[in-house]
C-alpha positions, 0 to 999 in steps of 0.5 A: 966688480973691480972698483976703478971699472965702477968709477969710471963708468959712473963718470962716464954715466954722470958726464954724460948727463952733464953733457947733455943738460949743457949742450940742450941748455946752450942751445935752449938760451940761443948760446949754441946753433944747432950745429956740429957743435950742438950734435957732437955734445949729444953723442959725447953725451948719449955715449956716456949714459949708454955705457952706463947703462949697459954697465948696470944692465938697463935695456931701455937706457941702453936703446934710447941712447943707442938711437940718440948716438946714431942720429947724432951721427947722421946729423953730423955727416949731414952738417959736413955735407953741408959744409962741403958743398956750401958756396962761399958767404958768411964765414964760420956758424953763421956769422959775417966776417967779411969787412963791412966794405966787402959785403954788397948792399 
């Protein structure tokens, strides 16, 4: 085991635990939307607890993330999809940046 190979793949297991617990906690506590920013957090995340554990040889580990990676990715093609063929209205996550003159009603 070369031990630079090793640090690097416990930071990479670590982080991406790290990663996760924060993005689920942003999203949890209203802080992050459930949005490119929330699922590019998941598979940041779930990529680094998969090469962990492929490194240490844990199947399930491996699976679960592997999954967790591929929904992530779905889920952001289907976000900028839906960005693309959005009409034009509230500005960027959700928000109205319009000046309140411009906004009907």
């Amino acid at each position: 085991m070369r031990p630079v190979l090793a640090v690097a793949i416990e930071v990479a297991g670590w982080g991406g635990a790290a990663v996760l617990l924060l993005a689920y906690g942003l999203l949890a506590t209203g802080r992050l939307t459930d949005g490119a920013s929330y699922h590019s957090l998941n598979v940041l995340g779930a990529a680094g607890l998969g090469a962990n554990g492929a490194y240490h040889g844990a199947v399930p580990s491996v699976a679960l993330n592997v999954v967790w990676v591929a929904l992530g990715v779905v889920a952001l093609r289907r976000s900028a999809r839906d960005r693309r063929s959005a009409p034009e209205g509230p500005g960027e996550h959700g928000l109205d940046d319009r000046r309140p003159s411009d906004r009907a009603g």
